[in-house]
C-alpha positions in Angstrom: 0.0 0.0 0.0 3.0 2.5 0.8 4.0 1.9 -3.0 0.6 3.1 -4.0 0.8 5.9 -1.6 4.3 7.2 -2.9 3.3 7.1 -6.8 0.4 9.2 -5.8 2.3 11.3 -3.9 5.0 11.9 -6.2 2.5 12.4 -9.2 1.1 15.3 -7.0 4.7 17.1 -6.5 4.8 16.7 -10.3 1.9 18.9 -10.4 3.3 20.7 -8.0 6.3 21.6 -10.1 4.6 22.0 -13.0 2.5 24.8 -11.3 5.4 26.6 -10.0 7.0 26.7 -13.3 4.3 28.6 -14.8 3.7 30.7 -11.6 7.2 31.8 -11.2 9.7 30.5 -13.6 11.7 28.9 -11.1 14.9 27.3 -12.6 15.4 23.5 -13.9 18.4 22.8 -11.4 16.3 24.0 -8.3 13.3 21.9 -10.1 15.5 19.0 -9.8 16.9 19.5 -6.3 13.6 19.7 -5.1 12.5 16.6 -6.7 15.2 14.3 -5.0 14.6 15.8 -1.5 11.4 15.0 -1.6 11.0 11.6 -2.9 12.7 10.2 0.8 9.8 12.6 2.4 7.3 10.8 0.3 9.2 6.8 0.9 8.9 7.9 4.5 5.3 9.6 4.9 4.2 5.6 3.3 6.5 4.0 5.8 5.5 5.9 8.8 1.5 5.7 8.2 1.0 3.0 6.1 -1.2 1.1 9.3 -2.6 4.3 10.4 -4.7 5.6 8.0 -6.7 4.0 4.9 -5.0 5.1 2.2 -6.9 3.6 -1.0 -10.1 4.6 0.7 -9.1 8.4 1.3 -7.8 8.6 -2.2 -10.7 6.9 -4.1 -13.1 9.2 -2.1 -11.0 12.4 -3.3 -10.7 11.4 -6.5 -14.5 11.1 -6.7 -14.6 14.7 -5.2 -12.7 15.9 -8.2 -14.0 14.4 -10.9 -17.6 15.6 -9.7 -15.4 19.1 -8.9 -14.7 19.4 -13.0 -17.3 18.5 -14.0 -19.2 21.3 -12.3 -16.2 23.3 -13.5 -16.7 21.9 -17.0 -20.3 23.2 -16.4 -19.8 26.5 -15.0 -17.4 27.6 -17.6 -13.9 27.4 -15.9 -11.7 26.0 -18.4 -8.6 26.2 -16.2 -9.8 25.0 -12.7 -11.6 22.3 -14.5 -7.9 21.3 -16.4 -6.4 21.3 -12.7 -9.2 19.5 -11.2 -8.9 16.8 -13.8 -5.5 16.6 -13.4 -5.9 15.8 -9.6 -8.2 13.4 -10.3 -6.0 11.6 -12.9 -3.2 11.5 -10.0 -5.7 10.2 -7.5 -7.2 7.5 -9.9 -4.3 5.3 -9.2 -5.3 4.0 -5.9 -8.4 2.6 -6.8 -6.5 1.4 -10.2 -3.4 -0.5 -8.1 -5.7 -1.8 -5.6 -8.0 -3.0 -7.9 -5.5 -6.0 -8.6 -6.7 -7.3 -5.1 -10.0 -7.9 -6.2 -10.9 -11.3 -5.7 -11.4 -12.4 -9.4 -12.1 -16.0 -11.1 -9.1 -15.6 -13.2 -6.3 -13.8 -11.5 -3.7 -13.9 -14.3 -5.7 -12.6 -17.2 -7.1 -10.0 -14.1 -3.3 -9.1 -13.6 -2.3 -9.0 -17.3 -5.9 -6.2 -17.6 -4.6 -4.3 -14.6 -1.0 -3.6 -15.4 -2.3 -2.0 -18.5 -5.0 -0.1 -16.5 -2.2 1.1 -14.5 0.0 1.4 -17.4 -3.4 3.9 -18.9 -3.3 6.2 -15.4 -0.2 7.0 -15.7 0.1 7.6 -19.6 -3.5 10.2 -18.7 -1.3 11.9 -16.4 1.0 12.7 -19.6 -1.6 13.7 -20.8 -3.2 15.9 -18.6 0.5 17.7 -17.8 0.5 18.3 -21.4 -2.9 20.0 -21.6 -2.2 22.0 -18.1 1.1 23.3 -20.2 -1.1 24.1 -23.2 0.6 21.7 -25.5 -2.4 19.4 -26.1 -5.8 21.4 -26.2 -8.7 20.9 -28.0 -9.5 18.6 -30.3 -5.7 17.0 -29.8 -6.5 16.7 -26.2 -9.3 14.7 -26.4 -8.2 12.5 -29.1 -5.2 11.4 -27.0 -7.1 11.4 -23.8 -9.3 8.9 -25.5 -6.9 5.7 -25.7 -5.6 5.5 -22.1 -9.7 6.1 -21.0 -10.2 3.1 -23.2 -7.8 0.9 -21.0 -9.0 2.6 -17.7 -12.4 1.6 -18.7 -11.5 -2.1 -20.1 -9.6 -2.7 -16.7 -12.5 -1.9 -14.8 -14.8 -4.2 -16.3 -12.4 -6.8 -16.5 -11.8 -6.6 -12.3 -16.1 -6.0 -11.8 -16.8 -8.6 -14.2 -14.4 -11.5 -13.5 -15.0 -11.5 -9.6 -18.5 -10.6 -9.5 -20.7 -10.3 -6.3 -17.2 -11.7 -4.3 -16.8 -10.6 -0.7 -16.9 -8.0 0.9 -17.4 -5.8 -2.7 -21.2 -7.5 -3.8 -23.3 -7.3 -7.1 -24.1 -3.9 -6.1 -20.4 -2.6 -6.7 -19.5 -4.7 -8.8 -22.0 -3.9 -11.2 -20.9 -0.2 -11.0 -18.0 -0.7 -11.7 -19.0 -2.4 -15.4 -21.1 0.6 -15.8 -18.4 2.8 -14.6 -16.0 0.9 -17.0 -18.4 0.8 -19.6 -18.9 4.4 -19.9 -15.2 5.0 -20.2 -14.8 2.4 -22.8 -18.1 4.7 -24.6 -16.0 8.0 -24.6 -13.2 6.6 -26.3 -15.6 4.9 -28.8 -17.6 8.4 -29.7 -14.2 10.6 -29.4 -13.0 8.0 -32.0 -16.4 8.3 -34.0 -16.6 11.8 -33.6 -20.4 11.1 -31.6 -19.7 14.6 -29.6 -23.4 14.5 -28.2 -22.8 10.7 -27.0 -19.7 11.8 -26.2 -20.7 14.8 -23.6 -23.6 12.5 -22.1 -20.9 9.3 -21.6 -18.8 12.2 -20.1 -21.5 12.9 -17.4 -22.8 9.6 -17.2 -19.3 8.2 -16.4 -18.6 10.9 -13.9 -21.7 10.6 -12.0 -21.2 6.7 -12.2 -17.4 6.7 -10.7 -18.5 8.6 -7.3 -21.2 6.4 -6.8 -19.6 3.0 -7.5 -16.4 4.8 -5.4 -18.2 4.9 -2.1 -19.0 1.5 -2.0 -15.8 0.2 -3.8 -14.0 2.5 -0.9 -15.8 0.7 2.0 -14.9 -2.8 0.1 -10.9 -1.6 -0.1 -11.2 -0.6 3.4 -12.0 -4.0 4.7 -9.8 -5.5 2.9 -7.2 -3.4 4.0 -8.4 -4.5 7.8 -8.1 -8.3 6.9 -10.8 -11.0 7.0 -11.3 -11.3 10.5 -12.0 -7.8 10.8 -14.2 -7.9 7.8 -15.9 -10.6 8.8 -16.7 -9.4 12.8 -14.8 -12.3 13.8 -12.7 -13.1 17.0 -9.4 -15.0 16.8 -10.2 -19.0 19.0 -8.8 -18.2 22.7 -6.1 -20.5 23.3 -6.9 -23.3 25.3 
């Protein structure tokens, strides 16, 4: 879980930088520097709280918060806080994405083969979204590239719902938000690829909607298994006799 926690973490002083680049030009030495003293802050904030506080969980629920953040954004007309918010959502999305792979599925290689390249699509939409942030990808370039690692995002979320459905402690309930979740993903790379912009806008609120909803149950689910089966179960370990 640490490992999770320090990608994320790292991702986010990537954004960081990137932000303080455009704010105040700062120089690509002191960029650097700053980089390589904080990556032993990040291998030691995992370390140090890794049994305290439930990681997965906190970060699936803020990634929900942001994605239901741009698209109000999106909505309101705020082009740049909506590009931010996005971005901080893409960071987030790879808890649930890592800890996904612990999902209890029927066939755990094919599962694992789905997930690296799930994991493989966050971090490639992170690209993505730096490059829209710094204005290099915008508009129709933006979306036509944000469109293939959505597609594997959305394939790996099916393929973890679908193989392991209704297994303990996530249920047919989340499960089955995740396909939709995953489905709708899958549905904006399909009409960005089509050029469907009307299918394309309502998959884009659909999917949004979809992800927070199927994130608070599929946060409770992480959480218990981050608390182990006696825990999730209510059980007491046998008194020795």
């Amino acid at each position: 879980m640490r490992w999770t926690v320090t990608f994320c973490y790292l991702a986010l002083v990537a954004i960081a930088i990137a932000a303080l680049t455009l704010i105040f030009s700062w120089s690509d030495w002191l960029l650097a520097n700053l980089i390589v003293l904080l990556i032993p802050a990040a291998i030691g904030i995992g370390i140090m709280f890794r049994h305290r506080v439930p990681w997965t969980t906190t970060l699936s629920y803020l990634s929900a918060i942001s994605l239901i953040a741009a698209l109000a954004s999106q909505f309101s007309g705020s082009t740049v806080a909506r590009s931010w918010l996005l971005m901080t959502w893409t960071v987030l999305l790879l808890a649930p994405a890592i800890r996904l792979c612990a999902h209890p599925m029927r066939k755990p290689a094919w599962g694992l083969f789905v997930g690296f390249w799930g994991v493989v699509g966050v971090l490639w939409l992170i690209v993505i979204q730096l490059f829209n942030l710094t204005g290099v990808l915008t508009g129709g370039g933006y979306a036509g590239w944000a469109a293939w690692p959505l597609g594997f995002i959305g394939v790996w979320f099916v393929v973890a719902s679908a193989t392991g459905f209704g297994a303990e402690p996530f249920g047919a309930a989340v499960d089955t938000l995740g396909i939709v979740t995953g489905a709708l993903f899958f549905g904006i790379t399909l009409a960005t690829w089509t050029g469907a912009s009307d299918f394309r806008t309502a998959a884009l609120v659909l999917s949004a909607i979809s992800y927070a909803i199927w994130i608070g149950g599929l946060g409770r689910a992480l959480l218990e298994l981050e608390r182990g089966p006696q825990a999730m179960r209510g059980l007491r370990s046998p008194s020795p006799t």
